[in-house]
LUMZA-468522 format. One record per residue (C-alpha): residue number from 1; residue in three letters; x, y, z. Coordinates in steps of 0.5 Angstrom, whole numbers. Layout:
(NUM,Ala,(X,Y,Z)) ...
***
This chain:
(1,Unk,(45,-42,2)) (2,Unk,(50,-43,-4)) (3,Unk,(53,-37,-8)) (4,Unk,(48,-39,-14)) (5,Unk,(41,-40,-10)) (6,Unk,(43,-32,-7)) (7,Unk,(45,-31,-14)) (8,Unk,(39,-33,-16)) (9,Unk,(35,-30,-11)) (10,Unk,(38,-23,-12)) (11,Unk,(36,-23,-19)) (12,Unk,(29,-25,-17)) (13,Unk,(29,-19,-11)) (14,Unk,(31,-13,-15)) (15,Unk,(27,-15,-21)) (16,Unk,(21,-15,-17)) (17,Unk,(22,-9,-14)) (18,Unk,(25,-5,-21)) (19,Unk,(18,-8,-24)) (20,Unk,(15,-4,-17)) (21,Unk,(18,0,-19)) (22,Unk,(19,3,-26)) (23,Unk,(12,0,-28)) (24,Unk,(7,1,-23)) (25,Unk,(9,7,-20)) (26,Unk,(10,5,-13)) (27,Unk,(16,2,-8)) (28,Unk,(17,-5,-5)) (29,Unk,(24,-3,-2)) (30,Unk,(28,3,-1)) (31,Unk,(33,6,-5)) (32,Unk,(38,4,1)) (33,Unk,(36,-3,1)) (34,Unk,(36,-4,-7)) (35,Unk,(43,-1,-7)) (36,Unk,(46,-6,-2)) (37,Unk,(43,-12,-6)) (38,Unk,(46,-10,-12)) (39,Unk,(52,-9,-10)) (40,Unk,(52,-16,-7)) (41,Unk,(50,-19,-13)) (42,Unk,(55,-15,-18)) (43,Unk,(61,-19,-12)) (44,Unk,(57,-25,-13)) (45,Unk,(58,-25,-20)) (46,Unk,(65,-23,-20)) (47,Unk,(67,-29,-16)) (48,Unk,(63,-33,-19)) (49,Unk,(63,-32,-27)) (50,Unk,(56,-33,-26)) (51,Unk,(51,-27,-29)) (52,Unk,(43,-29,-31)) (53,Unk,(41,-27,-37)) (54,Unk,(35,-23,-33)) (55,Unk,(41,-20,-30)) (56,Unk,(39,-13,-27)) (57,Unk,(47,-12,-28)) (58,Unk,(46,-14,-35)) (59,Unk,(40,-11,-37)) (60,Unk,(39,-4,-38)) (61,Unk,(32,0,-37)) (62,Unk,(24,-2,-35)) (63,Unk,(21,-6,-41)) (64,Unk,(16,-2,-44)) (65,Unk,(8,-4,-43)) (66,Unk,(4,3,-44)) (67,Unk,(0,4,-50)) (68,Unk,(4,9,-53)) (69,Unk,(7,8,-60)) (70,Unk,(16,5,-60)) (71,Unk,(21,7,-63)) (72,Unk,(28,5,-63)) (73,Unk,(34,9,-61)) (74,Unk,(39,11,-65)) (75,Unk,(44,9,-61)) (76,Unk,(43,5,-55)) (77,Unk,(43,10,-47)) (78,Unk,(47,5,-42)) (79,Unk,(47,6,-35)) (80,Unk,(52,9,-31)) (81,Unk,(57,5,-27)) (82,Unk,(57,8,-20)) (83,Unk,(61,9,-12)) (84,Unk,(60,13,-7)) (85,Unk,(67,13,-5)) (86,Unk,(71,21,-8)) (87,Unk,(77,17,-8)) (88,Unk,(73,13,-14)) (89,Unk,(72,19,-17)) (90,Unk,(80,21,-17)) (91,Unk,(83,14,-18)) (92,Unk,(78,15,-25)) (93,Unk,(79,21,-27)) (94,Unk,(87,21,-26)) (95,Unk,(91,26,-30)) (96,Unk,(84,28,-34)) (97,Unk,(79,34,-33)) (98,Unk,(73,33,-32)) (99,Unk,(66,36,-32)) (100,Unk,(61,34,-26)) (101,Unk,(54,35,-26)) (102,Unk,(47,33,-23)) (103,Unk,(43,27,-24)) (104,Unk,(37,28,-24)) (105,Unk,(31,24,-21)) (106,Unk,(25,24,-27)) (107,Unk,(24,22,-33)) (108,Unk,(30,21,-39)) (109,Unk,(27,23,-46)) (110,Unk,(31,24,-52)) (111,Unk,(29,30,-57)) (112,Unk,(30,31,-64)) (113,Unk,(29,37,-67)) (114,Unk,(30,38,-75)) (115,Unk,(30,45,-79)) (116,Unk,(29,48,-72)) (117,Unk,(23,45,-70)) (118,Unk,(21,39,-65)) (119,Unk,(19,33,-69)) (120,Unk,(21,28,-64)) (121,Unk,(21,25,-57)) (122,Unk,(22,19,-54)) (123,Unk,(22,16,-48)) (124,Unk,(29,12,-45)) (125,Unk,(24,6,-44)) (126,Unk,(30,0,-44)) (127,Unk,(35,3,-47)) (128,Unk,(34,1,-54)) (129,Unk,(26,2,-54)) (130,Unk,(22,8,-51)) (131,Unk,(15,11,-52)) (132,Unk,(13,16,-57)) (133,Unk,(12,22,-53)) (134,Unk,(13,28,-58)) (135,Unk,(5,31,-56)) (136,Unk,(7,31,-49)) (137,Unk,(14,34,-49)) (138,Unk,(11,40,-53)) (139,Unk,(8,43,-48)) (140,Unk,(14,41,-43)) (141,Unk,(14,49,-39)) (142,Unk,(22,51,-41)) (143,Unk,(22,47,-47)) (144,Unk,(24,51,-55)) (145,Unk,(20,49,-60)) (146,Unk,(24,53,-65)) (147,Unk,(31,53,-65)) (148,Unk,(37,56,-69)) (149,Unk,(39,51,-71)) (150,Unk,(37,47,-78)) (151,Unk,(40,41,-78)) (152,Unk,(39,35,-75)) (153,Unk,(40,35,-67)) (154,Unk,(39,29,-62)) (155,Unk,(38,31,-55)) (156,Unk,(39,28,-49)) (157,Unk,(36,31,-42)) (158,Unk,(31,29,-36)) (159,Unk,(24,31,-35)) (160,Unk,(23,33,-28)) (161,Unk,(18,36,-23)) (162,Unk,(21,41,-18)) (163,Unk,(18,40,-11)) (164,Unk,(15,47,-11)) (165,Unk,(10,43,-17)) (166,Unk,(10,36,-14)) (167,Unk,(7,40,-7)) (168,Unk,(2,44,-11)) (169,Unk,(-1,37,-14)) (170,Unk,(-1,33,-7)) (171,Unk,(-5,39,-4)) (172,Unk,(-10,38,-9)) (173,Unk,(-11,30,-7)) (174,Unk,(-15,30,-1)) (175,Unk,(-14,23,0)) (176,Unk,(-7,21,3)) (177,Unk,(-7,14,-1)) (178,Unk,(-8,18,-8)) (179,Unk,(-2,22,-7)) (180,Unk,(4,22,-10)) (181,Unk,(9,19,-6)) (182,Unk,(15,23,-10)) (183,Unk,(16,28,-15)) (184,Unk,(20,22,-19)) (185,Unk,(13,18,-20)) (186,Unk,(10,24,-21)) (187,Unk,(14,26,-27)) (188,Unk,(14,19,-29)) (189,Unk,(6,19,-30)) (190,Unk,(6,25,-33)) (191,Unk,(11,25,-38)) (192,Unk,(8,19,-41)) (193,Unk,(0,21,-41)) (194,Unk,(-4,19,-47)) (195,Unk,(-8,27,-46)) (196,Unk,(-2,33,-45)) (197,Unk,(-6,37,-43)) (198,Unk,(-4,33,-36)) (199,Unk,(2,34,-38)) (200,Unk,(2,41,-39)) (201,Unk,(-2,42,-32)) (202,Unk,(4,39,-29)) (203,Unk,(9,45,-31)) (204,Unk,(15,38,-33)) (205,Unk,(21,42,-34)) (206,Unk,(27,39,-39)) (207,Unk,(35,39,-37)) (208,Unk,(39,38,-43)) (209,Unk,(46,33,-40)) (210,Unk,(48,30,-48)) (211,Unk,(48,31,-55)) (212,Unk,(49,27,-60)) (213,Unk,(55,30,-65)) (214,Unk,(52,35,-69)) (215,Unk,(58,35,-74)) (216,Unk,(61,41,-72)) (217,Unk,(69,39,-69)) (218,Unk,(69,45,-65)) (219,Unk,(62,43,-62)) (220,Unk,(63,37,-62)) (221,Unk,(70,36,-58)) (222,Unk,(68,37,-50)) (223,Unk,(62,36,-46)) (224,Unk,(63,44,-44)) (225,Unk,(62,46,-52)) (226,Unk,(56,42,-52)) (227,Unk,(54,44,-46)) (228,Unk,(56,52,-48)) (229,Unk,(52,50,-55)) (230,Unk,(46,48,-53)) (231,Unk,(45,53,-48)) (232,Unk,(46,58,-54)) (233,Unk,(40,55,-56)) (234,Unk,(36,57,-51)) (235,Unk,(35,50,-47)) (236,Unk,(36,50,-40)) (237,Unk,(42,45,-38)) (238,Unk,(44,41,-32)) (239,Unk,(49,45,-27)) (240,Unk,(56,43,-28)) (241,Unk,(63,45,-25)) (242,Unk,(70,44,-29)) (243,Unk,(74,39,-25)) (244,Unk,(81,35,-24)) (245,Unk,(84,30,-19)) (246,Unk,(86,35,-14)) (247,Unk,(79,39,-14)) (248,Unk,(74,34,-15)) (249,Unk,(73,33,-8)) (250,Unk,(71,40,-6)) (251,Unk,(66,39,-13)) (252,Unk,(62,34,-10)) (253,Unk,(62,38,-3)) (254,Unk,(59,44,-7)) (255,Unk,(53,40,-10)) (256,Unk,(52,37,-4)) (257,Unk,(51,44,0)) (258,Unk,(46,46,-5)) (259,Unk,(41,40,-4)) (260,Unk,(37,42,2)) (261,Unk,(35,48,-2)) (262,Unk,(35,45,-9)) (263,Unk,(28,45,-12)) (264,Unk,(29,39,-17)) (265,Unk,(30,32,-16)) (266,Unk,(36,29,-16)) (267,Unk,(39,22,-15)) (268,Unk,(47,24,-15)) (269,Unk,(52,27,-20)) (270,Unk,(55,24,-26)) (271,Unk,(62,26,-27)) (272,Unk,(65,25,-34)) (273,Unk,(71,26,-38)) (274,Unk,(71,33,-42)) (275,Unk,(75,31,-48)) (276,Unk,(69,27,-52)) (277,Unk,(75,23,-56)) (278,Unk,(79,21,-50)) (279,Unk,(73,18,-47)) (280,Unk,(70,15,-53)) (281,Unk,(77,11,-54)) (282,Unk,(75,8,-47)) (283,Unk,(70,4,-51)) (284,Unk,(64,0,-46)) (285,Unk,(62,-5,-42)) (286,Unk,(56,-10,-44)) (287,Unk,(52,-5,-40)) (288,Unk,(57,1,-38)) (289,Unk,(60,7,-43)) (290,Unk,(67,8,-41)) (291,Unk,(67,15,-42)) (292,Unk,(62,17,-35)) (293,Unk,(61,15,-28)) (294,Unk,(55,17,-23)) (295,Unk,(56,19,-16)) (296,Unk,(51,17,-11)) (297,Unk,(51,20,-4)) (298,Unk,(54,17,2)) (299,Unk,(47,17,6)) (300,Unk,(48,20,13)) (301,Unk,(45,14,18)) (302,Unk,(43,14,25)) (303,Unk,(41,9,30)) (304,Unk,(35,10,33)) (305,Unk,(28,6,37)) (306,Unk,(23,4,33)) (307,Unk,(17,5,38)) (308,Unk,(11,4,34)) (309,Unk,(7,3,28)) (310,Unk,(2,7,26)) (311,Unk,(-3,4,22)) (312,Unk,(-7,11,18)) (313,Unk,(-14,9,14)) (314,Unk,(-16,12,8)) (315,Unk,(-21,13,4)) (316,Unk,(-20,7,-1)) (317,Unk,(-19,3,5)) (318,Unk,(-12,1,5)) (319,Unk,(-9,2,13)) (320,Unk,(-2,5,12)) (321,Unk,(4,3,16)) (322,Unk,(8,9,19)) (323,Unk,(14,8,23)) (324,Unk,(15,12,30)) (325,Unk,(21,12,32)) (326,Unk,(26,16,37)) (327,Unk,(27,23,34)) (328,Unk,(34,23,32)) (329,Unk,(38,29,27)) (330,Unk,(39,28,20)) (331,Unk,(41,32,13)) (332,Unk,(40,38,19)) (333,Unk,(33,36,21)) (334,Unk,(30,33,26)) (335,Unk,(26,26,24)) (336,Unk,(22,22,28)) (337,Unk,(18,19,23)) (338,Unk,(18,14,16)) (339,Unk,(12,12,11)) (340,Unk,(13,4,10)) (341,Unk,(9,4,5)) (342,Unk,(5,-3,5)) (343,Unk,(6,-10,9)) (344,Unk,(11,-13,4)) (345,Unk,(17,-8,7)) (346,Unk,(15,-10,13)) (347,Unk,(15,-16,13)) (348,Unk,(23,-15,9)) (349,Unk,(25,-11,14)) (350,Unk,(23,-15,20)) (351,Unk,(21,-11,24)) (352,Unk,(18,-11,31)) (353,Unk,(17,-6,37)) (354,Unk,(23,-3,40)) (355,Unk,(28,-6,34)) (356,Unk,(34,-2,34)) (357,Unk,(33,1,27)) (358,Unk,(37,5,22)) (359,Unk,(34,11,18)) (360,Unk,(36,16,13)) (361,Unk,(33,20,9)) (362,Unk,(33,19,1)) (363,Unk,(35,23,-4)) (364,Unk,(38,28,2)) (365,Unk,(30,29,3)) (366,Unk,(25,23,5)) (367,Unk,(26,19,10)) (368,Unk,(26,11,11)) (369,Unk,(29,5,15)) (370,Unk,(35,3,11)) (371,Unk,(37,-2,16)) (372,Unk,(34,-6,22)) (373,Unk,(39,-8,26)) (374,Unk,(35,-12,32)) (375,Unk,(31,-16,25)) (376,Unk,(26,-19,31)) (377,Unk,(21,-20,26)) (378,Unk,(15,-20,32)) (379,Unk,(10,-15,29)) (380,Unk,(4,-16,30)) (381,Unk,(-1,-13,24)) (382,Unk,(-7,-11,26)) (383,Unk,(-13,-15,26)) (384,Unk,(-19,-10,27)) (385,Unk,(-19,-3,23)) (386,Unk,(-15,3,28)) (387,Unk,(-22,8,26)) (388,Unk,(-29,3,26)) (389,Unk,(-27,-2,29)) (390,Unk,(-28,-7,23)) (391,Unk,(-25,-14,20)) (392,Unk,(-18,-11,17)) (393,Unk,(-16,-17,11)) (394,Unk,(-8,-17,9)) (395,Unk,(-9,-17,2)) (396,Unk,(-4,-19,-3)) (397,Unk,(-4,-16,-10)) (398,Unk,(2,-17,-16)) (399,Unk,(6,-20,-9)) (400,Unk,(5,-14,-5)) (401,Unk,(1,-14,1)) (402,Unk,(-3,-10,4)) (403,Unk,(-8,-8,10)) (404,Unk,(-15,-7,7)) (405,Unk,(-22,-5,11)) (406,Unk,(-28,-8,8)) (407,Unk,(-33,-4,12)) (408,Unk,(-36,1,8)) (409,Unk,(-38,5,14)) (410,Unk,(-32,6,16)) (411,Unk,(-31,13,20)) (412,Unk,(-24,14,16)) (413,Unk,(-27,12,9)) (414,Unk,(-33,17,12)) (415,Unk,(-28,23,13)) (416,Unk,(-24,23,7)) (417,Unk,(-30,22,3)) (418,Unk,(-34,28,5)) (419,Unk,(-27,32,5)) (420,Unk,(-25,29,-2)) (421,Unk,(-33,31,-4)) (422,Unk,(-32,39,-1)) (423,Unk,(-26,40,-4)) (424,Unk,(-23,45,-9)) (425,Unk,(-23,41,-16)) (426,Unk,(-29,38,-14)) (427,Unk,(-36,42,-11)) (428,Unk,(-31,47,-7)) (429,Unk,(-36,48,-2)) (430,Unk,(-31,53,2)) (431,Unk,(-30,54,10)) (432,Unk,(-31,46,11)) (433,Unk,(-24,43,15)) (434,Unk,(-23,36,16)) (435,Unk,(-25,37,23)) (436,Unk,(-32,40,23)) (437,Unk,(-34,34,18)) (438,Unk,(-32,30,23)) (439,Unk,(-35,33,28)) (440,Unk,(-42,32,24)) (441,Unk,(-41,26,23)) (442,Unk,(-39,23,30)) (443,Unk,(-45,27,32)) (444,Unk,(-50,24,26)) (445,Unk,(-51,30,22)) (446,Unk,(-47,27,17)) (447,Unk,(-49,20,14)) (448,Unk,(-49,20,6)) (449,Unk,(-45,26,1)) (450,Unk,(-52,28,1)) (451,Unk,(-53,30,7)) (452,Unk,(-49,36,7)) (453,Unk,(-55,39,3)) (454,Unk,(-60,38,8)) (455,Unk,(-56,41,13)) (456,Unk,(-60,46,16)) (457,Unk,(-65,40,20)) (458,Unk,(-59,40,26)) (459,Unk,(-59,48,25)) (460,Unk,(-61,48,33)) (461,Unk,(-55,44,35)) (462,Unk,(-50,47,30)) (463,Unk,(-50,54,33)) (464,Unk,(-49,52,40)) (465,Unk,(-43,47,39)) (466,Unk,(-36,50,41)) (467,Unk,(-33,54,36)) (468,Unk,(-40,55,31)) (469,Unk,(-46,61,32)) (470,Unk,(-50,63,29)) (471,Unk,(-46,68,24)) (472,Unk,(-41,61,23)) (473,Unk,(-47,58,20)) (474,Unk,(-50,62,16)) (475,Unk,(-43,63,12)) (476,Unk,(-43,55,12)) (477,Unk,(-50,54,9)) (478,Unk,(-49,60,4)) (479,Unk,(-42,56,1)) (480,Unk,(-46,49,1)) (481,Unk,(-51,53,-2)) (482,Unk,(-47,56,-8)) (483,Unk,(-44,50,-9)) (484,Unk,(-52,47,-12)) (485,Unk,(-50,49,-18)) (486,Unk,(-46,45,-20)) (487,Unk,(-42,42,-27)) (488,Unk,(-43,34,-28)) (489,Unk,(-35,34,-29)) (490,Unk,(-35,37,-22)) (491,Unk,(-40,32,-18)) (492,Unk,(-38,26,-21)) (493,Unk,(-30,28,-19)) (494,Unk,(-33,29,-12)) (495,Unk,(-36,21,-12)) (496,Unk,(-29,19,-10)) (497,Unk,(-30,13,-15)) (498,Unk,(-23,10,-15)) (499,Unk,(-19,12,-20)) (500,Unk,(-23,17,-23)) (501,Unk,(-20,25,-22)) (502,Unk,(-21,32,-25)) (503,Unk,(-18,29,-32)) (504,Unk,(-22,22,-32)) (505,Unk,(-28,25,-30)) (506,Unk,(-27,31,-36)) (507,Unk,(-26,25,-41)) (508,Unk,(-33,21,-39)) (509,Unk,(-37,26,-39)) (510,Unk,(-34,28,-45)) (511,Unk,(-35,22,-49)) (512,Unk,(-42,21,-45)) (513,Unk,(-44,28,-48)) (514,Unk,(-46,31,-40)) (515,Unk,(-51,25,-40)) (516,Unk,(-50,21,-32)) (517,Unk,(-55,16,-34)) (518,Unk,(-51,14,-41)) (519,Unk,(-45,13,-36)) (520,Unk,(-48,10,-31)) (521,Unk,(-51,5,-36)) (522,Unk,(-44,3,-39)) (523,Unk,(-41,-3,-40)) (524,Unk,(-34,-5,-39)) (525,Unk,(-33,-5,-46)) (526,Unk,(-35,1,-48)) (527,Unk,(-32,5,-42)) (528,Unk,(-24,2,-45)) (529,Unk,(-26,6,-51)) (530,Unk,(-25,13,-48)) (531,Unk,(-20,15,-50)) (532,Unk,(-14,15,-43)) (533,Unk,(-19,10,-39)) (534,Unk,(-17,3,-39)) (535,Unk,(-20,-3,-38)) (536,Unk,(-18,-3,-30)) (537,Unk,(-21,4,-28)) (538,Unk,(-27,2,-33)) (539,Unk,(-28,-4,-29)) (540,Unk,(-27,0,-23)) (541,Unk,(-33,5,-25)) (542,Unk,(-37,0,-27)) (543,Unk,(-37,-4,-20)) (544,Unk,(-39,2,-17)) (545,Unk,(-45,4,-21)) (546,Unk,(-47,-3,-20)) (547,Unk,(-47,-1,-13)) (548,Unk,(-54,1,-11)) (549,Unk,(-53,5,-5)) (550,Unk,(-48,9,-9)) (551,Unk,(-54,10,-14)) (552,Unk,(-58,12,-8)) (553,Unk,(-54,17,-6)) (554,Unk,(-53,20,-13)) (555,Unk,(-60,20,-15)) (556,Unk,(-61,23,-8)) (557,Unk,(-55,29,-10)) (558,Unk,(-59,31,-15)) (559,Unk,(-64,33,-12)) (560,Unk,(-60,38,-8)) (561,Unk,(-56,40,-14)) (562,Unk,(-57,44,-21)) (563,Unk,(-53,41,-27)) (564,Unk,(-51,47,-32)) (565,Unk,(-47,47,-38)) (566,Unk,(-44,51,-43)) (567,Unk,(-50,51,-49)) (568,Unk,(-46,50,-55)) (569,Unk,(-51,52,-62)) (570,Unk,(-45,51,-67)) (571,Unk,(-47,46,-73)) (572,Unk,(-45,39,-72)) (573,Unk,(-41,38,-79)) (574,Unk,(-35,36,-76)) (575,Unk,(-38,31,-72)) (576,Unk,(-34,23,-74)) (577,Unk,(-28,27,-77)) (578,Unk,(-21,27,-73)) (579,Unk,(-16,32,-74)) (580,Unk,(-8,33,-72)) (581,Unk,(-6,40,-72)) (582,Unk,(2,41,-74)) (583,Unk,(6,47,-76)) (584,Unk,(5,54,-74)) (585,Unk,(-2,57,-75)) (586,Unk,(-5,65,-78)) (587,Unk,(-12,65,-77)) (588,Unk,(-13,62,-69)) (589,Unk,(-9,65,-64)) (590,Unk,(-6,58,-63)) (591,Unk,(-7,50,-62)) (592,Unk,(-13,50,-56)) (593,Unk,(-17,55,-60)) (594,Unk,(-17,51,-66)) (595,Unk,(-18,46,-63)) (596,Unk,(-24,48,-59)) (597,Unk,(-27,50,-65)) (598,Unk,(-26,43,-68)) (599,Unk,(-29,40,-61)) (600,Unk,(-35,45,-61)) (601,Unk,(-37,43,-68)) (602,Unk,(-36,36,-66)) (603,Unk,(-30,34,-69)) (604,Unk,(-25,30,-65)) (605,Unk,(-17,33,-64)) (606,Unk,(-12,27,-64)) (607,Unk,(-4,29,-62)) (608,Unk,(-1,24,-68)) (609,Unk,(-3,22,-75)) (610,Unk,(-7,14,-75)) (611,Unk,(-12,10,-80)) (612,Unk,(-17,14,-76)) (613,Unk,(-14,21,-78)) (614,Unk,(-19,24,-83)) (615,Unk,(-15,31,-85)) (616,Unk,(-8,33,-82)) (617,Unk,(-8,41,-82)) (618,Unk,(-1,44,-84)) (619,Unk,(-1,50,-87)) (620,Unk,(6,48,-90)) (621,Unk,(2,43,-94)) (622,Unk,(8,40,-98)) (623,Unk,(14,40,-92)) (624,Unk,(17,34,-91)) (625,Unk,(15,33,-84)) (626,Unk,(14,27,-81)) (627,Unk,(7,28,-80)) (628,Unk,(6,30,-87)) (629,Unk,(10,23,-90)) (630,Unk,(5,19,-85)) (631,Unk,(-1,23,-87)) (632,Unk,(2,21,-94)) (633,Unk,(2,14,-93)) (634,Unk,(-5,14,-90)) (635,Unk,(-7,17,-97)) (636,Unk,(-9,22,-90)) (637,Unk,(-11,29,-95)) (638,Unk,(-6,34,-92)) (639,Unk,(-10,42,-92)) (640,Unk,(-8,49,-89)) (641,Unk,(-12,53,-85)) (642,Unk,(-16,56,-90)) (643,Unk,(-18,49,-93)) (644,Unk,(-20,47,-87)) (645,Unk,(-24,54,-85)) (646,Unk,(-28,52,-92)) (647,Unk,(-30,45,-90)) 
***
């Protein structure tokens, strides 16, 4: 192949998977490998003086494709130029000082604070262009929503989730294929949600590493003073050490000592030069500011045997690849196996059984094939599903393929779904393992979600199987017992209806007014309008209502159980009218409880000011916020806590 057909192929490779990855939340090569083909295409490019316009070394971002609002920024966020080498870090730095800190691996978004208070927050989105997500940063766990400072401040920092969090969340999933894959996802997903109580579940918290210039000389002269200021103020700062040419490399070790045991995210360092001025006089590149450069680690590798692949089933069908592979040590642990995540990395690495294989562990933390050094290309996917026996079908979907198994009794499907169903967030039947439901169904106790309630028809057989007796019975029918009284939210959570979590289900029954038949009865069209669900997780529920077996286990499921709901007997005089709630509050504790009397009165609560806006409720009625000049240019009527209670 020449240079510019590689070229050309390295733009289309690393777009994909930037794509895979910024938009759709998900991997189609690893860190390592996108590293390596970027690398060849900045030397290509070099050599050749060939650089596409869709160059990944040109542009600079993901595009933006949610639904929240766009802003510019005031001025553009490149990305860094990068090595691995500390020497590069010397030779950089030269006779100057430097500032070392982390680069964390989430989520960048810009702050805007006037007069003390939040009023902004956007999103990196491409660099020039990010997504307004101000009702989302406001409820961020470290975030100050009122500051000392009462001029203009523009702040630059990255949004993440501590590991702690991201194993917190996963333990809630029961199905392996819903989860998380990194707490980098997590955050990316959370961060730009249209409902922030998400968001505010999630515990995001906020690291500041920049600011734009506040007009102060004495602040605004080195990375340490805004660094120092911005910490006065009470915003968490990223870690940062003082460093020269001679102290550099000691700097670096000192980071790299403390990953194993760090409990955010990071995806390396950013070295910078202390004194602004002189970095700014560097000028930058069409991409790269001068006055930085990141540090990536040097990955330690081990050649190891792949010995096999295993293929893992879900509850949604899709059978994950998992490699095996000889245990060697890595980052201080031993590691034996990596997630493959789909067939298209497969087929890129090409892989086969007894290839010789390098692994490494992301980030310091996750571990992946980077290499494959035998390439034999001989893997054979299955052709039958590893847990029913059944057809398995390669599917290709946005040109990412997957193993899929079509067979709705599939036992696997079966075991996740009943354990997806006893879960916490869903009916919370208490002392049901993953083991005994499989045990019950294998014995055919257990056929449809239903039966659980029917349970007590095998008694006989139940006390006298290894582990049960007549007291481990009884306490497992008293906690499918308490769980017949039950919530909607809870059993439709419980359904395992692709897509449809604890939040979505909260939001459908919700609009739906606690009406089960109104929801199974809705359209496509109709389902798009909740606010938080879009066309394809409308599509997705109305496939499954479309499904008459799945209508007959529910039909059946409420028999066995009772609906109970909150009676709400206040007037309904807000009912058609949408509310945004800003500013600070006297009468009500604070925002939520406003806001459920506004929702249990019929009223709707939105985060930003719209056409469909009815009253903007600010007791500051005539502040120059940027809520109040949209309401104003809506004609949107402004009042205060007092004239919203006369309504």
């Amino acid at each position: 192949m020449d240079k510019t057909a590689r070229i050309k192929e390295l733009v289309r490779l690393l777009n994909e998977a930037s794509k895979a990855y910024y938009q759709q939340d998900t991997e189609i090569m690893s860190n390592f490998q996108y590293d390596a083909l970027y690398d060849e295409l900045v030397s290509l490019e070099q050599e050749t003086g060939l650089i596409l316009s869709n160059s990944p070394t040109v542009k600079v971002g993901y595009e933006v494709i949610s639904e929240l609002p766009k802003e510019a920024h005031p001025s553009p966020m490149l990305s860094l130029d990068k090595t691995k080498e500390v020497d590069a870090l010397k030779s950089w730095l030269g006779d100057k000082k430097g500032v070392l800190s982390w680069k964390m691996d989430g989520l960048t978004v810009v702050l805007t604070y006037l007069d003390g208070k939040l009023n902004k927050a956007v999103t990196r989105g491409n660099g020039e262009i990010g997504e307004v997500i101000t009702n989302n940063a406001m409820v961020f766990a470290n975030l100050p929503r009122s500051i000392s400072y009462k001029g203009e401040l523009v702040i630059r920092g990255e949004a993440v989730i501590t590991y702690t969090e991201f194993e917190r969340i996963n333990a809630t999933i029961v199905d392996a294929e819903s989860k998380y894959k990194n707490p980098r996802n997590l955050c990316s997903g959370t961060v730009r949600q249209l409902n922030n109580e998400i968001t505010a579940s999630r515990n995001v918290s906020f690291f500041a590493f920049n600011m734009l210039d506040s007009g102060d000389d004495k602040i605004d002269s080195t990375i340490n003073s805004k660094f120092d200021f911005l910490s006065g103020l009470g915003f968490e700062v990223v870690e940062h050490m003082d460093c020269d040419a001679d102290t550099i490399g000691d700097a670096v070790k000192s980071f790299a000592d403390k990953i194993s045991t760090n409990d955010f995210p990071s995806d390396g360092l950013v070295l910078s030069y202390d004194d602004i001025t002189y970095g700014r006089s560097l000028g930058r590149t069409a991409k790269f500011p001068r006055d930085s450069i990141a540090f990536k680690w040097a990955d330690e590798e081990a050649e190891t045997i792949l010995r096999e692949i295993e293929w893992s089933p879900s509850r949604t069908g899709l059978i994950n690849p998992v490699a095996i592979f000889d245990s060697v040590s890595l980052e201080g642990t031993s590691v034996s196996r990596a997630s493959l995540h789909n067939v298209s990395i497969c087929r890129q690495l090409k892989l086969g059984i007894g290839d010789t294989i390098k692994v490494y562990k992301a980030n310091m933390i996750i571990p992946q094939i980077s290499e494959n050094l035998t390439k034999s290309d001989t893997l054979e996917l299955p052709k039958v599903c590893p847990a029913c026996g059944g057809e398995a079908v390669l599917q290709n979907d946005n040109d990412i393929e997957t193993l899929y198994c079509p067979n709705k009794e599939c036992p696997a499907k079966s075991i996740k779904l009943f354990t997806h169903f006893v879960s916490r967030n869903a009916m919370n039947i208490d002392g049901m393992s993953e083991a005994t439901l499989a045990k019950f169904i294998d014995m055919g106790y257990l056929v449809e979600l239903y039966d659980l309630y029917r349970i007590d028809r095998y008694k006989e057989e139940i006390v006298k199987l290894d582990g049960f007796g007549v007291k481990s019975y009884e306490n497992m029918v008293k906690a499918i017992d308490e769980s017949r009284n039950t919530d909607l939210v809870k059993l439709i959570h419980g359904l395992g209806i692709l897509n449809v979590g604890l939040a979505t289900a909260k939001l459908l029954v919700k609009y739906f007014e606690y009406d089960i038949e109104k929801i199974i009865a809705a359209p496509v069209d109709e389902l798009s309008q909740v606010e938080g669900i879009g066309p394809v997780i409308a599509d997705t529920i109305v496939g499954y209502f479309a499904d008459s077996n799945n209508i007959r286990v529910l039909r059946e499921l409420l028999k066995e159980v009772t609906l109970i709901k909150e009676e709400n007997n206040m007037e309904q005089d807000l009912a058609g009218k949408t509310f945004v709630i800003t500013g600070s509050l006297n009468s009500f504790a604070n925002r939520d409880e406003l806001k459920k009397l506004i929702e249990d009165r019929g009223g709707k609560v939105a985060g930003s000011v719209s056409a469909k806006t009815s009253y903007l409720i600010n007791n500051d009625v005539t502040s120059s916020s940027s809520k109040n000049k949209k309401a104003q240019s809506l004609g949107v009527p402004i009042i205060s806590e007092e004239d919203f209670l006369k309504l």
